[in-house]
C-alpha positions as CSV (number, residue, x, y, z in Angstrom):
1,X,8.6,25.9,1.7
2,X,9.4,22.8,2.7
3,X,11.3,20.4,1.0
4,X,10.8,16.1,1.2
5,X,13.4,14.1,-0.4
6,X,13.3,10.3,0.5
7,X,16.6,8.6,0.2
8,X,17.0,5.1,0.3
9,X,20.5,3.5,1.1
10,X,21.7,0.1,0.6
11,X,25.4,-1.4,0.7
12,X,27.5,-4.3,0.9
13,X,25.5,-6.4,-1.8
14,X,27.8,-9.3,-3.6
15,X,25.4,-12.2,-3.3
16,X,22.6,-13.3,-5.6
17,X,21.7,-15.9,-3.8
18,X,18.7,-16.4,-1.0
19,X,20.4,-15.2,2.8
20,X,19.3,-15.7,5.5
21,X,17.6,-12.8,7.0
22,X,15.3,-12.0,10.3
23,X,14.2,-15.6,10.5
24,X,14.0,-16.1,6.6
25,X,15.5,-15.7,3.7
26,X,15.6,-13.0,1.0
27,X,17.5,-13.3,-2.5
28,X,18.3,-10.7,-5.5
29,X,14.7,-10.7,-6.8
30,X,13.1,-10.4,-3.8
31,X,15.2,-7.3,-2.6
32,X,14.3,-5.6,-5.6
33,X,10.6,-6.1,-5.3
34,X,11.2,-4.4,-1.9
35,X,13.0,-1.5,-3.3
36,X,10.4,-1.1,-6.0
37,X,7.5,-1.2,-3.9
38,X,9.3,0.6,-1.1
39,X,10.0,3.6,-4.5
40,X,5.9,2.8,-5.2
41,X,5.0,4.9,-2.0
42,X,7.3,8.0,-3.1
43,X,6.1,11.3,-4.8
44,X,5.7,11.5,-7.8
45,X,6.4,14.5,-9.8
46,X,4.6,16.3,-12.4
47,X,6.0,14.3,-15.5
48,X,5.0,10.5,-13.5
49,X,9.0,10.4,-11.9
50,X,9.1,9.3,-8.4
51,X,11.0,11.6,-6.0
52,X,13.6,10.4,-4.4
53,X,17.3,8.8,-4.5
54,X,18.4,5.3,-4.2
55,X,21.5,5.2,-3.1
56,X,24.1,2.4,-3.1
57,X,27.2,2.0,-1.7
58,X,30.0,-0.3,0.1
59,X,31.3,-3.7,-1.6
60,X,30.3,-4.7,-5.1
61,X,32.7,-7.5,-6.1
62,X,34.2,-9.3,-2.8
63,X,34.2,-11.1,-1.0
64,X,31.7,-13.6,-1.3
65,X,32.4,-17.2,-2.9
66,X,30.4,-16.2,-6.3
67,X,32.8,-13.3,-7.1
68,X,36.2,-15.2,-6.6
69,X,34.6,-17.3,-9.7
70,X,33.3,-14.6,-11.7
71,X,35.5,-11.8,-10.6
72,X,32.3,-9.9,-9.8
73,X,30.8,-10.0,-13.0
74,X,27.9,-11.3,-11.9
75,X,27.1,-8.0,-9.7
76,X,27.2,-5.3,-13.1
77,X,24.0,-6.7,-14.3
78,X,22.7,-7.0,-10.9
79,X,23.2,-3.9,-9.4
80,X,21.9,-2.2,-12.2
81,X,18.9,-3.6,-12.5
82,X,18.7,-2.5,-8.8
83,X,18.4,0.8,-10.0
84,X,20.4,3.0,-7.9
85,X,20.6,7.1,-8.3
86,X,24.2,6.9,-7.8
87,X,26.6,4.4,-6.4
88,X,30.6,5.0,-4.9
């Protein structure tokens, strides 16, 4: 039997604001659209679960202009609603 695990990987998010990005610009709410429908074309298991890991990792709080205000508060609430399988 084989086995199909999608794993999607992100890192190094401390900004919430639009970047610049391949010509445009993406910010926090528009990355997680992507995630979600990105998630949206995963497996889903026989209780409705999609398959798969989201997987976060790198910096969190630093160094980016908002977190020196905020100490990196900002990114809790953020991240989490970016729904991540595990973080380090």
């Amino acid at each position: 039997m084989i086995l199909k695990l999608p794993i999607l990987h992100f890192n190094d998010v401390y900004r919430v604001n639009a970047q610049k990005v391949d010509g445009g610009t993406i910010d926090v709410t528009q990355f997680a659209s992507l995630l979600d429908s990105i998630r949206e074309d995963w497996p889903a298991s026989d209780s409705g679960v999609r398959d798969g890991l989201t997987l976060f990792s790198g910096d969190l709080f630093a160094p980016s202009v908002e977190s020196s205000i905020t100490r990196g508060s900002h990114m809790v609430s953020t991240t989490s609603g970016l729904a991540s399988s595990s973080s380090s």
